[in-house]
Every structure is written in C-alpha cells, then in structure tokens.
DRENLONU-841502 format. One line per field, with one value per atom (N, C-alpha, C): residue number from 0; atom name; y, z, x. Coordinates in pm, 1 decimal. Example, Ala and Ser with C-alpha at 12.3 -4.5 7.8 and 13.67 -1.06 7.14 Angstrom:
2
k = 0	0	0	1	1	1;
a = N	CA	C	N	CA	C;
y = -569.0	-450.0	-330.0	-225.0	-106.0	3.0;
z = 780.0	780.0	780.0	708.0	714.0	787.0;
x = 1319.0	1230.0	1320.0	1285.0	1367.0	1290.0;
! end
This chain:
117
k = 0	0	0	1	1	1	2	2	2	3	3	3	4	4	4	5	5	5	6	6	6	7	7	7	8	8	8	9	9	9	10	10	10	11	11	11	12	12	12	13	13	13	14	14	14	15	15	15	16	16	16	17	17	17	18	18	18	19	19	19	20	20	20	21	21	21	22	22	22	23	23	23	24	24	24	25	25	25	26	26	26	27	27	27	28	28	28	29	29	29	30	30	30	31	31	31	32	32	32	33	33	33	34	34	34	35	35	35	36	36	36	37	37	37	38	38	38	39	39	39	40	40	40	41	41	41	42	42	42	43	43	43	44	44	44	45	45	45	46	46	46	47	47	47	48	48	48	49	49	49	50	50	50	51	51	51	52	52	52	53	53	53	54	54	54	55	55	55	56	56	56	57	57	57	58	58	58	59	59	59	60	60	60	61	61	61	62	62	62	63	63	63	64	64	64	65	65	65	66	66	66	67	67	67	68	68	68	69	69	69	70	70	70	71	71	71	72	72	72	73	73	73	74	74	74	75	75	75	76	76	76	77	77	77	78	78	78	79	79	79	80	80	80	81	81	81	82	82	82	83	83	83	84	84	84	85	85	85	86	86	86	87	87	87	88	88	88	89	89	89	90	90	90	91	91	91	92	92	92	93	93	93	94	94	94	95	95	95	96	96	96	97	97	97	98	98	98	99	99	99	100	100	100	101	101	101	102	102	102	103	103	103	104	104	104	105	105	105	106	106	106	107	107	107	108	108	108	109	109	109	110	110	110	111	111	111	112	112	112	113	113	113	114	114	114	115	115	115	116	116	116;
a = N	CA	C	N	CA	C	N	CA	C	N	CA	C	N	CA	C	N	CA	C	N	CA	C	N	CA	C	N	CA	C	N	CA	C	N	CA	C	N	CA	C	N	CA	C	N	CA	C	N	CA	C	N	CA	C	N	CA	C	N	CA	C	N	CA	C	N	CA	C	N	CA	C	N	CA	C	N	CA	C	N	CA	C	N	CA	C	N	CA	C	N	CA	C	N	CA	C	N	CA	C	N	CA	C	N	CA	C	N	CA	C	N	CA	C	N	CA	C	N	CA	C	N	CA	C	N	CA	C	N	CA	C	N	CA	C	N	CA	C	N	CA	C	N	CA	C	N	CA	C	N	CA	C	N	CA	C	N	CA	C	N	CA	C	N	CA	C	N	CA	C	N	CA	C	N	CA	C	N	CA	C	N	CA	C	N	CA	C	N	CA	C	N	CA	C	N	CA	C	N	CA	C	N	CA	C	N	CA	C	N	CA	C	N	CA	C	N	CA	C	N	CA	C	N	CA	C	N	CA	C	N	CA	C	N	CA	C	N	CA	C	N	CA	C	N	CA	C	N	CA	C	N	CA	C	N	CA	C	N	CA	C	N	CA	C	N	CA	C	N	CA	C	N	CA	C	N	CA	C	N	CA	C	N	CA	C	N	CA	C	N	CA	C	N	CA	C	N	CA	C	N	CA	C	N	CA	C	N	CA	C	N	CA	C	N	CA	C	N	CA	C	N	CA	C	N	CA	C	N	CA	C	N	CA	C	N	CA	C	N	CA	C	N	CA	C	N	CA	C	N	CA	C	N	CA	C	N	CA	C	N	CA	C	N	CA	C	N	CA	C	N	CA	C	N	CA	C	N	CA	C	N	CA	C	N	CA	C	N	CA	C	N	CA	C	N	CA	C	N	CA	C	N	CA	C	N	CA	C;
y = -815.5	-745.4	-602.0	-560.8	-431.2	-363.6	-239.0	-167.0	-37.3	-25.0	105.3	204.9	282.3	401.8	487.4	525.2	664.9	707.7	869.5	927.1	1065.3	1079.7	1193.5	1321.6	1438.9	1574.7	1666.7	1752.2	1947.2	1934.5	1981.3	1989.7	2065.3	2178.9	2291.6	2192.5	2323.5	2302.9	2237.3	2118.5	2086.6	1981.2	1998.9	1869.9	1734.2	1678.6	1488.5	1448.4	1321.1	1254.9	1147.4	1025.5	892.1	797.2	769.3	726.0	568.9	520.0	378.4	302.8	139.3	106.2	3.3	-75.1	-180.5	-274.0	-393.3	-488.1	-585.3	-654.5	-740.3	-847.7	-911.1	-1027.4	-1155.5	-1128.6	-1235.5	-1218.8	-1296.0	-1327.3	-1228.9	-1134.9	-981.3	-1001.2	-1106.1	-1147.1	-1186.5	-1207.8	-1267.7	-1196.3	-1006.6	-972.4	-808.3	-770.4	-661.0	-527.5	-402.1	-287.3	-133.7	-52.3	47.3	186.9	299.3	423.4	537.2	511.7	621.7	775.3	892.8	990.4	1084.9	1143.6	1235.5	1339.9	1444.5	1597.9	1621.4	1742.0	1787.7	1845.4	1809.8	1872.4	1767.0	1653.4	1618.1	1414.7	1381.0	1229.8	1153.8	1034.5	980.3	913.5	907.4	878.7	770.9	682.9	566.7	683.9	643.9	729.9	635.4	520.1	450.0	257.5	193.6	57.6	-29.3	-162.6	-235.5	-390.2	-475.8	-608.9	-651.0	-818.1	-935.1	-913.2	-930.7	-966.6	-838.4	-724.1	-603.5	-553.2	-643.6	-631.4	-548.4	-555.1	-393.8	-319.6	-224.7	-72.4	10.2	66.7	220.7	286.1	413.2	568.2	615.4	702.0	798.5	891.8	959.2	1066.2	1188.7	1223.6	1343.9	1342.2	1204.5	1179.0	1115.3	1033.5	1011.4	1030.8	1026.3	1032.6	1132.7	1162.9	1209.7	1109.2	1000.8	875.2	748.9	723.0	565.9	480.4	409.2	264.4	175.2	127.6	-3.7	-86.8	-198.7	-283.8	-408.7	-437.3	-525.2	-637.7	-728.7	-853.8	-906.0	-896.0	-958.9	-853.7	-755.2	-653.3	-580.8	-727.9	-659.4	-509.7	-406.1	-309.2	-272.1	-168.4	-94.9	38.4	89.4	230.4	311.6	447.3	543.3	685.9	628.3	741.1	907.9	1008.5	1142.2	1244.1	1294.5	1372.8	1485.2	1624.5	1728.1	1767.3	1776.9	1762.9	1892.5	1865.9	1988.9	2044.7	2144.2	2234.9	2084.4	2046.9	1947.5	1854.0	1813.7	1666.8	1673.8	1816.9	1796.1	1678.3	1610.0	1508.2	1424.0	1309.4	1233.4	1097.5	1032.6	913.8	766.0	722.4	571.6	458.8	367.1	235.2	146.8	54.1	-47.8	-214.6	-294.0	-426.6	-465.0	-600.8	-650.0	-767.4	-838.7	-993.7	-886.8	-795.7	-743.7	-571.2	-541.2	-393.3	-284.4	-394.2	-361.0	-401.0	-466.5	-521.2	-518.5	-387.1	-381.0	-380.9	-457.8	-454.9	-430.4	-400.9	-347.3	-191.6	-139.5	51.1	65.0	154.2	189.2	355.4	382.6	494.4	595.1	613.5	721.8	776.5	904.9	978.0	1128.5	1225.4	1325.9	1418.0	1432.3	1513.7	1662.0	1702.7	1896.8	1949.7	1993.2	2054.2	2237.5	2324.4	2459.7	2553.8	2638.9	2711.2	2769.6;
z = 1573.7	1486.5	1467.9	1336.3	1326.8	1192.2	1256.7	1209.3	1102.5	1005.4	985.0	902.9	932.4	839.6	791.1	668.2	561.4	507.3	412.3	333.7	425.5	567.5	586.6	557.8	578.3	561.1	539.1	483.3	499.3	368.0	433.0	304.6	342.5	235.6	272.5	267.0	380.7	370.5	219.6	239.1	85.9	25.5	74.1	10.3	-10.5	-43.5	19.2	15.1	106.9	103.5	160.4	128.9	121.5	233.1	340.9	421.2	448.0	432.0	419.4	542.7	624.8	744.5	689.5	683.0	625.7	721.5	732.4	884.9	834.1	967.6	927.8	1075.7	1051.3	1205.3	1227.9	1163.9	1164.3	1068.3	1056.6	883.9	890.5	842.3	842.6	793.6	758.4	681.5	842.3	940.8	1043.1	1145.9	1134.2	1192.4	1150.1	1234.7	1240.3	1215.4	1142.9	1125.4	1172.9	1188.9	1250.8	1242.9	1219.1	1207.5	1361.5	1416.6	1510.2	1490.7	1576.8	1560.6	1725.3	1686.6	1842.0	1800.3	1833.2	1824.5	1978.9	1944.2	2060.5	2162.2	2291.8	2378.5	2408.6	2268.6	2259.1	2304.5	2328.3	2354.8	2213.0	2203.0	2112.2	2119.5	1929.4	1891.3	1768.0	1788.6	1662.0	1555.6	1416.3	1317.1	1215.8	1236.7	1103.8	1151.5	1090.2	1167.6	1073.2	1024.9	926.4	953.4	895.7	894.7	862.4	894.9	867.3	683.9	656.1	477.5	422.4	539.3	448.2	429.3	428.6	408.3	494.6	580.1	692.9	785.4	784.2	831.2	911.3	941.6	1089.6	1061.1	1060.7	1048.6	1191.7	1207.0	1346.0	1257.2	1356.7	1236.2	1236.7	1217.5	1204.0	1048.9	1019.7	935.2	799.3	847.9	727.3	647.3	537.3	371.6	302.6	417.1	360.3	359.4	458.0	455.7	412.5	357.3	349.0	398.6	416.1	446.2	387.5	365.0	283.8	305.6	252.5	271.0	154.7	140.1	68.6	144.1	134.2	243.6	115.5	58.4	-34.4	-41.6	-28.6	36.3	174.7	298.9	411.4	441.1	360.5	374.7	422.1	466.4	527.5	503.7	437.4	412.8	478.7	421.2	485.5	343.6	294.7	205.7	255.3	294.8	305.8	239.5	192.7	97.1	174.6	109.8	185.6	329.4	339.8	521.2	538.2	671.4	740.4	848.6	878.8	1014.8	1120.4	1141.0	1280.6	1234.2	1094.8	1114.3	1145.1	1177.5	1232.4	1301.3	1298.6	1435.2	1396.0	1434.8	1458.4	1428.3	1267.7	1276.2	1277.7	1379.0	1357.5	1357.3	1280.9	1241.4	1356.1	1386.9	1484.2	1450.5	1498.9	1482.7	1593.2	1532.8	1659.0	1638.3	1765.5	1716.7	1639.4	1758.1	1738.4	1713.3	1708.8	1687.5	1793.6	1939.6	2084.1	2166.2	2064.7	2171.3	2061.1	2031.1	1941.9	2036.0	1953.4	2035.1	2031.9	1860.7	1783.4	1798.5	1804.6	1693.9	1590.1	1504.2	1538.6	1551.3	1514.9	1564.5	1506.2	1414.9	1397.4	1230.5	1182.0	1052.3	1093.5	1129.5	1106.0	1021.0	1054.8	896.8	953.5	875.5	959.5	834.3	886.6	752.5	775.9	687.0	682.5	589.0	682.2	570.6	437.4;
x = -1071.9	-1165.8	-1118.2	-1127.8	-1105.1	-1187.3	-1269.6	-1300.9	-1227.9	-1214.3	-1176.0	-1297.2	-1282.8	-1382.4	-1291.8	-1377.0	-1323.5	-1447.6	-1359.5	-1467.5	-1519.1	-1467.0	-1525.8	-1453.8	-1494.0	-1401.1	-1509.2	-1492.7	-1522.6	-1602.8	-1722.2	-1785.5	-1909.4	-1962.4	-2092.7	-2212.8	-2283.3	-2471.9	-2528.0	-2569.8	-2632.4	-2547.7	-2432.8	-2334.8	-2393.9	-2344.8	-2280.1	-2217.7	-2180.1	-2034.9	-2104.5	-1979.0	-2050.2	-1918.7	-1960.5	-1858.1	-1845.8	-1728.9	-1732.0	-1663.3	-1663.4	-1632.7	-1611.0	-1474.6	-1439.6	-1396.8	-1426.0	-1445.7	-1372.9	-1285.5	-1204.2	-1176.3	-1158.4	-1124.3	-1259.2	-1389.3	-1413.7	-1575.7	-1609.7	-1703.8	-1814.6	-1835.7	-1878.7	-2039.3	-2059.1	-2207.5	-2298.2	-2211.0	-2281.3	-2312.1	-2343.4	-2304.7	-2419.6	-2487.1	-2523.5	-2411.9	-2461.1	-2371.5	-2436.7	-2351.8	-2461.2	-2334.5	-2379.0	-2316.0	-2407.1	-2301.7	-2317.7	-2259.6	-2297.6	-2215.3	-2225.0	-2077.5	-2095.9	-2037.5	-2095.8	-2123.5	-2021.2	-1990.8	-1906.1	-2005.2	-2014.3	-2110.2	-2263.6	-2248.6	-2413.0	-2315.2	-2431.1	-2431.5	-2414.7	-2354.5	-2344.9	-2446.1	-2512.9	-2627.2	-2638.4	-2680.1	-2666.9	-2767.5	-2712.4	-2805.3	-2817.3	-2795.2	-2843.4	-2827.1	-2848.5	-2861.8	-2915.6	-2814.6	-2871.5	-2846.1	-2925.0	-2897.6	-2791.9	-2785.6	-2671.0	-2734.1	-2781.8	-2825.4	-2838.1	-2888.9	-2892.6	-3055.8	-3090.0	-3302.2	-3361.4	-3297.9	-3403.5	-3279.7	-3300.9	-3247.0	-3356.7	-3223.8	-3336.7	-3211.3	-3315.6	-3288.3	-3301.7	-3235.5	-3286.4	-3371.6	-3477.3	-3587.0	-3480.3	-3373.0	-3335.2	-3254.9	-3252.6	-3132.2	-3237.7	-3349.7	-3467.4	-3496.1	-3435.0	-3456.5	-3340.7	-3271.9	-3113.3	-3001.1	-3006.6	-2875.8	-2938.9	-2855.8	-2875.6	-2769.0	-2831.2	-2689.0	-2696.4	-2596.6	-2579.1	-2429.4	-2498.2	-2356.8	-2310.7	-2173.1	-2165.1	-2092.2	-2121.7	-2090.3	-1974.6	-1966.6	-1851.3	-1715.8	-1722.0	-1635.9	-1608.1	-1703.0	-1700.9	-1681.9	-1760.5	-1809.2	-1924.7	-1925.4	-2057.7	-2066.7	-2144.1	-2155.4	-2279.6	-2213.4	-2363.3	-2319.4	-2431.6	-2449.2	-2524.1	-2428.8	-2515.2	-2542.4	-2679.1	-2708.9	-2789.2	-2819.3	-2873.1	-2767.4	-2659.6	-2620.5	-2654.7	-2655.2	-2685.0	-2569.5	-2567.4	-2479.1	-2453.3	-2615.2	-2603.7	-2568.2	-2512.9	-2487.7	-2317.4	-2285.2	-2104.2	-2117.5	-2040.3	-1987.6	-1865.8	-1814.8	-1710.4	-1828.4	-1835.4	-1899.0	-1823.1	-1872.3	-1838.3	-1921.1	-1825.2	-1938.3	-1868.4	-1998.1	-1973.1	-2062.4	-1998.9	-2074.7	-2142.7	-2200.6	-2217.4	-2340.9	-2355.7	-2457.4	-2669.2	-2629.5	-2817.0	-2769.2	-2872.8	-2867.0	-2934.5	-2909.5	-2842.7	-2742.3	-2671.4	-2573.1	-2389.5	-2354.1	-2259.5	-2117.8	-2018.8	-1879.7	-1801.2	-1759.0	-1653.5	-1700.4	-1604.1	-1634.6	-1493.5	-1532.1	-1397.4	-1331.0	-1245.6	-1193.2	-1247.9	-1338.2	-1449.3	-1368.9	-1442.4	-1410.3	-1494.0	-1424.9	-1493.0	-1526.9	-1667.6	-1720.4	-1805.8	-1701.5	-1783.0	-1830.0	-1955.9	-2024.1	-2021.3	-2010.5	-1970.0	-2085.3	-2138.8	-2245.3	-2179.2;
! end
C-alpha cells in the first residue's frame, strides 16, 4: 500500500490550498480516509475523517467550516480542501487509511504546509 500526498507549500493568513493523497496497493473504495497533522512541538492530531462511500465526515472543531474533505473512489483520491488558514494550521499533513476511523495503517510521508502572516 502506498500513500502519496501533494498540494502543500507557503501560503499567507486567509489563503487556500487544496491537498490531495492518492492510494494505491489495494481497492481504495473499501477503506476509510483521514488527514492528520503535526505541528512542531504539538501531538499529532487527526483533523478531518471520512467514509468508505464518502456520506459522513468529522471535522476536528478547530478546522469546522474552513476544510473539507472529499474523495473520489474512481481516482483513489482523497482530498482536503483548506480555506480561511490560519498561523496554527502550520503543520506537516498526512493522509492515512484504514478498516474504521480508529484503527488506520497506512500513512504516508506527509506534505507540509506553512502558513505566513
């Protein structure tokens, strides 16, 4: 199985950027998706979390009505759309799989996105 992500980089207070995790090694429809992130100094924190079909998602409340996620199962993609960012959303994000949306196994090697006043 392999994960890759893109789409992150340097971008000001207020921006957006739209980061994508393209999955490969085994049938991607069967399979929970989820965007974590880690801040230098802070614990890594899942910030977004979506179904096998796509029909229900979780937000962490810090990130709530600025990201979205989404996915296309016909392009074994997974995205996270970010709008409004903020200072705190610096971090190193990565997408991960997995059977539930506690029990993920894949990651992969992350995309960092630093935001700049």
């Amino acid at each position: 199985v392999q994960l890759v992500e893109s789409g992150g980089g340097l971008v000001q207070a207020g921006d957006s950027l739209r980061l994508s995790c393209v999955a490969s090694g085994r049938t991607f429809s069967d399979y929970a998706m989820a965007w974590f992130r880690a801040a230098p100094g802070k614990d890594r924190e899942v910030v977004a979390q979506i179904s096998r079909s796509g029909t229900m998602t979780y937000y962490t409340d810090s990130v709530k009505a600025r990201f979205t996620i989404s996915r296309d199962n016909a392009k074994n993609t997974v995205y996270l759309q970010m709008s409004s960012l903020k200072l705190e959303d610096t971090a190193v994000y990565y997408c991960a799989q997995g059977l539930t949306w506690s029990d993920y196994d894949y990651w992969g090697r992350g995309t960092q996105v630093t935001v700049s006043s």
